[in-house]
GUMARTI-966117 format. One record per residue (C-alpha): residue number from 1; residue in one letter; x, y, z. Coordinates in steps of 0.1 Angstrom, whole numbers, m for minus. Example, Ala and Ser with C-alpha at 12.3 -4.5 7.8 and 13.67 -1.06 7.14 Angstrom:
<recs>
 pos code  east north    up
   1    A   123   m45    78
   2    S   137   m11    71
</recs>
This chain:
<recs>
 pos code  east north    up
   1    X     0     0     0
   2    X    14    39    m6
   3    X    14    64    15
   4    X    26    97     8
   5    X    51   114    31
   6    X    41   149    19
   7    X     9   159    m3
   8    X    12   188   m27
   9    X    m1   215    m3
  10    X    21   203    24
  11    X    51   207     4
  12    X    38   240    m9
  13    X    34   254    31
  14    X    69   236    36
  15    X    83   259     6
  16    X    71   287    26
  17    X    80   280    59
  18    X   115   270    50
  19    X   123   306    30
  20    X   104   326    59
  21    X   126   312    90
  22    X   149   337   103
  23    X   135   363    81
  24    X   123   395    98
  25    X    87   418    92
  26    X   102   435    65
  27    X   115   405    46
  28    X    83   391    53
  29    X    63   416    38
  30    X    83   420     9
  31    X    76   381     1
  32    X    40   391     7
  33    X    40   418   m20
  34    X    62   391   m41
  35    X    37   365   m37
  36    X     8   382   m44
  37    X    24   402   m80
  38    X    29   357   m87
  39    X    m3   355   m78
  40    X   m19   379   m99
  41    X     2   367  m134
  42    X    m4   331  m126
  43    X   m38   336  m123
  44    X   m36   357  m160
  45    X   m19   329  m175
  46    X   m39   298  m186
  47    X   m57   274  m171
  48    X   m47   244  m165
  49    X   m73   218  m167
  50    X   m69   202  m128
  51    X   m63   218   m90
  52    X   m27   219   m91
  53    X   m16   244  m115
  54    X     5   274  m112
  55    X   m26   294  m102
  56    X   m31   270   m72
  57    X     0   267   m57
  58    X     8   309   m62
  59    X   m24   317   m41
  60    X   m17   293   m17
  61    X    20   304    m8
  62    X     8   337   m11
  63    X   m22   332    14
  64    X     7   313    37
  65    X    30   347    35
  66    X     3   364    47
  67    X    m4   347    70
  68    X    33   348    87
  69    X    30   384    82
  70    X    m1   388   104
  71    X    16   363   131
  72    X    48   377   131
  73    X    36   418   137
  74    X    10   397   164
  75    X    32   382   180
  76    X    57   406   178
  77    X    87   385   165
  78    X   117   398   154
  79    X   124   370   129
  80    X   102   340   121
  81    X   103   310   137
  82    X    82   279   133
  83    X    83   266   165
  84    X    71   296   173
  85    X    43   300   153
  86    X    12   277   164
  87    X    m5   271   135
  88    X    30   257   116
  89    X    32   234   147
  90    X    m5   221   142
  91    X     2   220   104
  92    X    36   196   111
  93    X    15   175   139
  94    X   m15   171   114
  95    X     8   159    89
  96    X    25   129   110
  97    X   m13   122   125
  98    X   m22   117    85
  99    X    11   100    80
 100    X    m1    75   111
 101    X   m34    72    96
 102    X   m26    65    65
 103    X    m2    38    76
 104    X   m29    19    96
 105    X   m52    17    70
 106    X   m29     5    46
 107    X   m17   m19    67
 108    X   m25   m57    62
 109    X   m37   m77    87
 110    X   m18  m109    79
 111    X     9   m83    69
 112    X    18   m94    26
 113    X    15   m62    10
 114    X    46   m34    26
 115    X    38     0    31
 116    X    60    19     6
 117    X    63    55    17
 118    X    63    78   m10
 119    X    82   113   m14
 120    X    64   125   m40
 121    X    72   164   m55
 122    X    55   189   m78
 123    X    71   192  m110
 124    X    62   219  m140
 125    X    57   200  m172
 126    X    59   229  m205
 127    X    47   212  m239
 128    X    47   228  m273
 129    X    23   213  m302
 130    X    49   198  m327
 131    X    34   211  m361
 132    X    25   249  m343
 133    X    49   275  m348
 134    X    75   290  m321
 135    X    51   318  m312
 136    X    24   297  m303
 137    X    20   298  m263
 138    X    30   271  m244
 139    X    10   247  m227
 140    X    19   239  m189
 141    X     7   214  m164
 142    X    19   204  m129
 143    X    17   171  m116
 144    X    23   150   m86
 145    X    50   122   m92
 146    X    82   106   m76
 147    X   102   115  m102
 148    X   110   136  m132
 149    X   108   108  m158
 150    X    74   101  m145
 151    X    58   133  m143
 152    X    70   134  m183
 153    X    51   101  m191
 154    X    22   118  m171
 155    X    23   150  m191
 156    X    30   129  m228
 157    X    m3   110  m217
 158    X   m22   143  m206
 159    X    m3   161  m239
 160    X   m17   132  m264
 161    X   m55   137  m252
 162    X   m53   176  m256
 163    X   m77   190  m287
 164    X   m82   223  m302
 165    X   m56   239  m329
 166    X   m32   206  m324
 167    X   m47   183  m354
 168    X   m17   163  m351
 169    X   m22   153  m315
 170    X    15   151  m310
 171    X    35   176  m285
 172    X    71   179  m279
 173    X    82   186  m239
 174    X    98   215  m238
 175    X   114   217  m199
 176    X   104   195  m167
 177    X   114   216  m138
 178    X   108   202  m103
 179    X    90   235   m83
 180    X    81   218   m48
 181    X    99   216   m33
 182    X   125   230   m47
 183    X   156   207   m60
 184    X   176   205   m31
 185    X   148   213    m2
 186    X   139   189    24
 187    X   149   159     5
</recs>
């Protein structure tokens, strides 16, 4: 049975939490206004056709920055700390509860099938139709994998179903970037 070690909004907060540690209410605010000017041009950019797109996770880390802002200048912090913060605790204690959960009910009574544990991360997927020309925009989705290679096959299979202008049906990957977290975060 799987079980994932960190769903995509968790590792979105994490992103957050990680950059804003040590920072002060300045620093803070000046990833607020950051996060809301990514907010506003993901959210101008197009859709992407399920919940986690770049629109998704720009308004969550945005509403997360926020929200240090407002419990930093409450509880008058002079640099952010996590173990400071309740709500991050809850957050980290409601992830290891859902963790513990999700281990018990995958586990088998007469105990045959392991419990693999996951770490899945976001990566950003950018296709290009193969017959349109250079200028024609670029079509993005994120997904939810354990690797790079897999996200790819993902997007190739999401990529292949895609209508509209594309009579060809065929898309060449342009980039596969991991974005949460980022290379080199956490794990």
């Amino acid at each position: 049975m799987l079980v994932y070690e960190y769903l995509p909004h968790e590792l979105a907060r994490l992103d957050v939490l990680g950059k804003a540690t040590g920072l002060d209410l300045n620093q803070v605010m000046e990833r607020v206004r950051l996060a809301a000017r990514r907010e506003t041009l993901a959210s101008a950019g197009p859709d992407e056709p399920h919940a986690l797109s770049e629109a998704w996770i720009a308004s969550f880390q945005h509403n997360q920055w926020r929200r240090i802002a407002r419990v930093m200048a409450e509880q008058r912090m002079s640099v952010y700390k996590p173990t400071e913060d309740r709500r991050a605790v809850r957050y980290h204690e409601e992830r290891l509860q859902r963790v513990e959960k999700d281990r018990a009910d995958a586990a088998q009574p007469d105990g045959r099938a392991p419990i693999e544990m996951l770490r899945h991360r976001v990566y950003r997927i950018t296709a290009r139709p193969t017959a349109a020309p250079a200028e024609e925009q670029l079509l993005v989705r994120h997904y939810f994998a354990g690797s790079e290679a897999v996200a790819v096959e993902h997007a190739q299979r999401s990529f292949s179903r895609q209508s509209g202008t594309n009579e060809s049906g065929e898309y060449q990957i342009v980039s596969a970037e991991q974005v949460l977290p980022q290379p080199g975060e956490f794990f």
